[in-house]
C-alpha positions in Angstrom: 4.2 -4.1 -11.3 7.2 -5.0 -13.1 9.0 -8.4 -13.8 11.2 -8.7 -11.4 13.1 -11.8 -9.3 11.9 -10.3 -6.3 8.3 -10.5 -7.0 6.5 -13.5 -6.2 4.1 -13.2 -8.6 6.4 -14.5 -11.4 6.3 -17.8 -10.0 2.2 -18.0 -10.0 -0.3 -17.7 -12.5 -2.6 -14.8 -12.0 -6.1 -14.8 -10.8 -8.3 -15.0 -13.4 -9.9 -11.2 -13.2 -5.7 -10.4 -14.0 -4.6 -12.5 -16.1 -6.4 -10.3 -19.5 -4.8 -7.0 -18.2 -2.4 -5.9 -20.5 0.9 -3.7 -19.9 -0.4 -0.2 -19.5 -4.1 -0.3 -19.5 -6.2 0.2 -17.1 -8.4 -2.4 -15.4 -11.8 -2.0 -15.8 -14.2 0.5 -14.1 -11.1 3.2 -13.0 -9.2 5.6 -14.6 -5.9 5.7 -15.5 -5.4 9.7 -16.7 -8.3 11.8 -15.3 -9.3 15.2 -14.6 -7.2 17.2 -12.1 -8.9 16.3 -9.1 -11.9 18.6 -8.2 -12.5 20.5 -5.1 -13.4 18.9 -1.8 -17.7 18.4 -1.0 -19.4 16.8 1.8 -20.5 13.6 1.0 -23.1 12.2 3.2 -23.2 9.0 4.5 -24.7 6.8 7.8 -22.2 5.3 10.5 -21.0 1.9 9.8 -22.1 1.3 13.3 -25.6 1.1 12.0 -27.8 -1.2 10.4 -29.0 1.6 8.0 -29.9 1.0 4.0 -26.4 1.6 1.7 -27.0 4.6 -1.3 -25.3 3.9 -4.2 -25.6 6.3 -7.4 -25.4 9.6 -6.7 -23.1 12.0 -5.0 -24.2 11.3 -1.5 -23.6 7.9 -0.8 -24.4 6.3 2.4 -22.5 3.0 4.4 -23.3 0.6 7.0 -22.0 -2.1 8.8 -23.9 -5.6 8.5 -22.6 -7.3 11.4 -23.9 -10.9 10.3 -21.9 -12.3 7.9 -19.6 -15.7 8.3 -16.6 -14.8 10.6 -13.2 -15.5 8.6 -11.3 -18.7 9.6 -9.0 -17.6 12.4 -5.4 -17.6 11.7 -1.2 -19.9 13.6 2.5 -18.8 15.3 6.0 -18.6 13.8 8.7 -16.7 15.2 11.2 -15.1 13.8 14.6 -15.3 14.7 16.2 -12.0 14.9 19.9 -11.0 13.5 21.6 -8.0 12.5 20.1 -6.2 9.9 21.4 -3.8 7.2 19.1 -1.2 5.2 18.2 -1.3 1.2 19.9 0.9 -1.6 17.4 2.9 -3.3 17.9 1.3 -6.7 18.1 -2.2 -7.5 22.1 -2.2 -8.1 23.2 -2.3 -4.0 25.6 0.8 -3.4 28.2 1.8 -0.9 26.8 1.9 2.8 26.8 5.8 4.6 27.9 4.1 8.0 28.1 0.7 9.6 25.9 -1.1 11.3 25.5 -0.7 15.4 26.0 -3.6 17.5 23.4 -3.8 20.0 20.5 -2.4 17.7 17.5 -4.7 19.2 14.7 -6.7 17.1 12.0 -5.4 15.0 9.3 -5.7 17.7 5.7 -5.4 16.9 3.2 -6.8 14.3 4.6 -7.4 10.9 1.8 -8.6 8.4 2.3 -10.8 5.7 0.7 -11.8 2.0 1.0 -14.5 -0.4 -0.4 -13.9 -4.3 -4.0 -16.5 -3.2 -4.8 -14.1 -0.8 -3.6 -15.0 2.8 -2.8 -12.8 4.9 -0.2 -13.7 7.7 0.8 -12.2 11.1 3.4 -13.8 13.2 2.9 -17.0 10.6 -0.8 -16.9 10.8 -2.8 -16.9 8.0 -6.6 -16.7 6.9 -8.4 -15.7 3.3 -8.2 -13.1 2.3 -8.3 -10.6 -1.0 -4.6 -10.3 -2.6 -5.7 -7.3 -4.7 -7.3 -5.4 -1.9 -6.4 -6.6 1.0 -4.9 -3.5 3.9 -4.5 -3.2 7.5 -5.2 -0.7 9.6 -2.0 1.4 10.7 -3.1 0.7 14.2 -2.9 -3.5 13.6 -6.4 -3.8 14.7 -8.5 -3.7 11.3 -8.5 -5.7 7.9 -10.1 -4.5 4.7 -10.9 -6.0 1.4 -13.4 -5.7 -1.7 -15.6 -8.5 -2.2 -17.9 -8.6 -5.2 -17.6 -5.0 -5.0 -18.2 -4.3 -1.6 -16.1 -2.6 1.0 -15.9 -5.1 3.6 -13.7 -5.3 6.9 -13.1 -7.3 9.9 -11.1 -7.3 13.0 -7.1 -8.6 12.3 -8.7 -12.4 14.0 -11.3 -12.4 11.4 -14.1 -12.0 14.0 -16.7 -9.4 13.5 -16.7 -9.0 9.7 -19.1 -6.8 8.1 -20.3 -4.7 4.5 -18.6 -1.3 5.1 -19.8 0.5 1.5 -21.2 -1.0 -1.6 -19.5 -0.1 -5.1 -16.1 0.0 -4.7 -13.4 -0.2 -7.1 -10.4 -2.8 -5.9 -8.1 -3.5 -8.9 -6.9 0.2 -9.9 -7.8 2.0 -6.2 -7.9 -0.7 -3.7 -9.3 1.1 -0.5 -6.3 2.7 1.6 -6.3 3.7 5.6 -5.4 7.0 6.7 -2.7 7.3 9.3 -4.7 7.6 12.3 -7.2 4.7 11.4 -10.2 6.4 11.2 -10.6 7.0 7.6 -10.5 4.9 4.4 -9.6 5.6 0.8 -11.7 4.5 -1.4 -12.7 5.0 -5.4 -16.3 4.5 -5.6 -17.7 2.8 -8.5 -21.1 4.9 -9.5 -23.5 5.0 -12.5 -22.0 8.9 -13.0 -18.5 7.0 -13.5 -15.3 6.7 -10.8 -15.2 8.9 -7.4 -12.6 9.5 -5.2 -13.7 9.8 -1.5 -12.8 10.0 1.9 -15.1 7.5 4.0 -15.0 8.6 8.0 -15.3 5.0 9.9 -17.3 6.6 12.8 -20.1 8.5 11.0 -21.2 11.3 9.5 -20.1 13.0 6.4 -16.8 12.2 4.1 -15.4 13.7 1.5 -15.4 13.4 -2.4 -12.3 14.4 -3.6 -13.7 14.3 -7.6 -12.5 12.2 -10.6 -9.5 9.7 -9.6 -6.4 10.9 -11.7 -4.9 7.4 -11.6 -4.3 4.0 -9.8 -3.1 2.9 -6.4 -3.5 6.0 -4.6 -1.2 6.3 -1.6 -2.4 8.6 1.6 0.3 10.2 3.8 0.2 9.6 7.5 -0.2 13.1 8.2 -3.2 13.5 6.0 -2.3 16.1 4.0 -0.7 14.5 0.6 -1.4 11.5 -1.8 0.4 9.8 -4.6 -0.8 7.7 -7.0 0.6 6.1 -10.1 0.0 7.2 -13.8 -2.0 4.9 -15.9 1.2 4.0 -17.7 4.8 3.9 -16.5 5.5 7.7 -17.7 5.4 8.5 -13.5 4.2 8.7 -10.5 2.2 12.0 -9.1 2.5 13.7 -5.5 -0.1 16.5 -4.9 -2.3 17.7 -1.8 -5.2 15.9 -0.7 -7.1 18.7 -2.8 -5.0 18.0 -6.0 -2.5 21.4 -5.2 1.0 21.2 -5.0 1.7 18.6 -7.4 5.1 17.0 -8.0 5.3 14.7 -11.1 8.5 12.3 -10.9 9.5 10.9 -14.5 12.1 8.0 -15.3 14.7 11.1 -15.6 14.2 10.8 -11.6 15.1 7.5 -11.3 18.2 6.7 -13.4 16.0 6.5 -16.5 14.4 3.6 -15.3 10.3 3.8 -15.3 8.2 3.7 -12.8 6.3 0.7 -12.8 4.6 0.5 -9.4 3.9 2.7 -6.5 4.3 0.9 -3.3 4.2 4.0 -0.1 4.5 7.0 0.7 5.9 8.3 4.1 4.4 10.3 6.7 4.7 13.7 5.9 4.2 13.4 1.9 8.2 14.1 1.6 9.2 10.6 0.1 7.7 7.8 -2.0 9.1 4.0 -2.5 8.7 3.5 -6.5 9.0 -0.2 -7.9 11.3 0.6 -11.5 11.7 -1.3 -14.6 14.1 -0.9 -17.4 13.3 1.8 -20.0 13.4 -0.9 -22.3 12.2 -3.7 -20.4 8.5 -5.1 -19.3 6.4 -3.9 -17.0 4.1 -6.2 -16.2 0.1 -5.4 -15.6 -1.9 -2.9 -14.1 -2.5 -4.4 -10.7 -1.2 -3.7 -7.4 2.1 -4.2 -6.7 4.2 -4.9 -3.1 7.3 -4.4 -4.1 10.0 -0.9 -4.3 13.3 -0.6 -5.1 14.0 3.1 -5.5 13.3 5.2 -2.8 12.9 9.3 -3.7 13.0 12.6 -2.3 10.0 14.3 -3.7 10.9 18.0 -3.7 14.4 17.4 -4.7 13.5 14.2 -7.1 16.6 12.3 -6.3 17.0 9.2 -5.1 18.0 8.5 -1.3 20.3 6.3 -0.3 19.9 4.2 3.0 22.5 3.8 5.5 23.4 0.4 5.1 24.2 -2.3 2.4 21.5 -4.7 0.6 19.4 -4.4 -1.8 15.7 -2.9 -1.1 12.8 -5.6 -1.7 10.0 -3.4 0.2 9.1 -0.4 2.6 6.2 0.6 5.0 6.0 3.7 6.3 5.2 4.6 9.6 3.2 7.8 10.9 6.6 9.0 13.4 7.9 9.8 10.2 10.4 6.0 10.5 9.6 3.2 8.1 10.3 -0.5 8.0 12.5 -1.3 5.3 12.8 -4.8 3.8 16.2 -5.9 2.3 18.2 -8.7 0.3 21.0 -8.9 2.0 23.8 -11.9 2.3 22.2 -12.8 5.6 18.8 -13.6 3.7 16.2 -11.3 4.0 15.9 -8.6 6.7 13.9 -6.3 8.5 15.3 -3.1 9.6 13.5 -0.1 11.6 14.3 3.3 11.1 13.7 6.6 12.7 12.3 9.7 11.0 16.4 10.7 10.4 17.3 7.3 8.8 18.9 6.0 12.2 19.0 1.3 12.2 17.2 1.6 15.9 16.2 -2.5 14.9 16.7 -4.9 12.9 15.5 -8.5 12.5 16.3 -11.6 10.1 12.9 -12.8 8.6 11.7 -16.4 8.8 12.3 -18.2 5.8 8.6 -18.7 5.2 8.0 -15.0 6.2 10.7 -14.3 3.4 8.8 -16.0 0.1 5.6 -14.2 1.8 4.9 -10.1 0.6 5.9 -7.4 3.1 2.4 -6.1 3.8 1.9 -3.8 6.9 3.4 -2.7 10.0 2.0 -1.9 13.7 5.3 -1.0 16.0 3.3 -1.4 19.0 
């Protein structure tokens, strides 16, 4: 994550498990520059349905829900007033917009999740605990996760029904990511052997381990098929197949010879990713996840994409229709705006000004 005026996190002290990592290490128990990623095994493992005993240690590695843990506070409303809305630059400087803005475009409708850096987690102004470096929601708006003393845990978006998903799971380097469809998690599991990369199916049965993690804050494309994941310094930012193919490796010389400090998304098809930059000569902050991009980039052609409006990009989420939500400084205050899988404004909405210190987290259209 890199020192920037956009990120809240300058204004805060860290949490203590942050505050001794250092520009360009990596935390504890991950990886930063690994092995290419090995072939794809079955790994077994129990349905989290079930009350069965969690394996932790060896290649197969079994998970389980326990369904009897204290329920999470229940989040409370604020609404949002909506305005015309304008789309983000891809670098921090704002350029020239491709077109206007369309009068009639409607709000940003939908859920729109929020975070703050103590690990709350707001929807519609709502907000209960939560885990700031872990913390994800389910594409489909139903689901939260989080690691908790090193165990996968997740609840419904209310806070009811929380439960021990998998045990040993890393949640500073690899915090545990969704797949598109919500079935699936992400996850770098912590074992005596060392760090494993693995595909956790939510209903049952087997995953998959996907070998040695490469690097940190691996990002999963809707479509299954690609991930991305930052380098354990700020020399880039990786794009391969979920079987560690096809890689594309984007480098500073990408991005206006700014480095890549921080890997916020990745969109549906694997085609573009949402890079937080620093200066080549500036700071980069730590290791830890970060919420913020500025520089959106075509992959295969490694330039940088221009959106069609003015403002200056604070964040992005991308959505499995190929669309994203893309958050924006403008001189309005901070906006919403909604995109389709061609880069058309199809809504836009001004954010509350509480919603607008908070961190752009998730996105359910419907």
């Amino acid at each position: 994550m890199p020192d920037f005026d956009d990120d809240p996190r300058l204004a805060h002290a860290f949490a203590a498990l942050r505050r001794e990592v250092a520009p360009y290490v990596t935390p504890p128990g991950s990886a930063a520059a690994r092995l290419s990623v090995r072939h794809r095994r079955r790994v077994a493992a129990a349905a989290i349905a079930t009350s069965a005993a969690l394996l932790v240690g060896g290649p197969a590695v079994g998970f389980a829900a326990a369904d009897n843990d204290t329920p999470t506070p229940p989040p409370v409303v604020v609404t949002q007033t909506p305005t015309p809305a304008h789309t983000a630059p891809a670098t921090p400087t704002p350029t020239t917009p491709t077109s206007t803005k369309a009068p009639g475009v409607p709000r940003v409708a939908g859920k729109v999740f929020y975070m703050t850096l103590d690990g709350k987690l707001y929807l519609d102004g709502r907000g209960y605990p939560g885990d700031y470096l872990s913390l994800n929601v389910s594409p489909n708006g139903k689901k939260v996760t989080w690691v908790e003393d090193g165990n996968l845990m997740m609840s419904d978006v209310d806070g009811s029904h929380r439960r021990t998903v998998h045990r040993g799971v890393e949640n500073m380097c690899d915090e545990p990511v969704w797949s598109g469809d919500s079935t699936r998690l992400l996850i770098t599991q912590v074992l005596p052997r060392g760090a494993n990369l693995a595909v956790l199916y939510l209903a049952g049965g087997a995953g998959d381990d996907l070998g040695e993690p490469e690097g940190c804050h691996y990002r999963w494309s809707a479509d299954g098929s690609r991930l991305a994941y930052q380098h354990g310094d700020t020399r880039g930012v990786t794009i391969q197949d979920l079987d560690g193919g096809d890689k594309v490796t984007l480098t500073p010389a990408n991005i206006g010879g700014r480095r890549p400090a921080g890997l916020l998304g990745i969109s549906a098809d694997g085609g573009r990713v949402c890079i937080q930059t620093a200066p080549a000569n500036g700071t980069t902050g730590d290791a830890a996840r970060g919420l913020t991009c500025d520089t959106l980039v075509d992959v295969r052609s490694k330039k940088v994409v221009d959106l069609p409006a003015e403002g200056t990009l604070r964040s992005v989420v991308f959505l499995a229709d190929g669309g994203m939500l893309a958050r924006l400084r403008t001189d309005r205050g901070s906006e919403l705006v909604r995109l389709d899988k061609h880069d058309r404004v199809i809504a836009r909405s001004l954010e509350s000004a509480a919603n607008a210190d908070r961190m752009l987290l998730a996105y359910t259209p419907n």
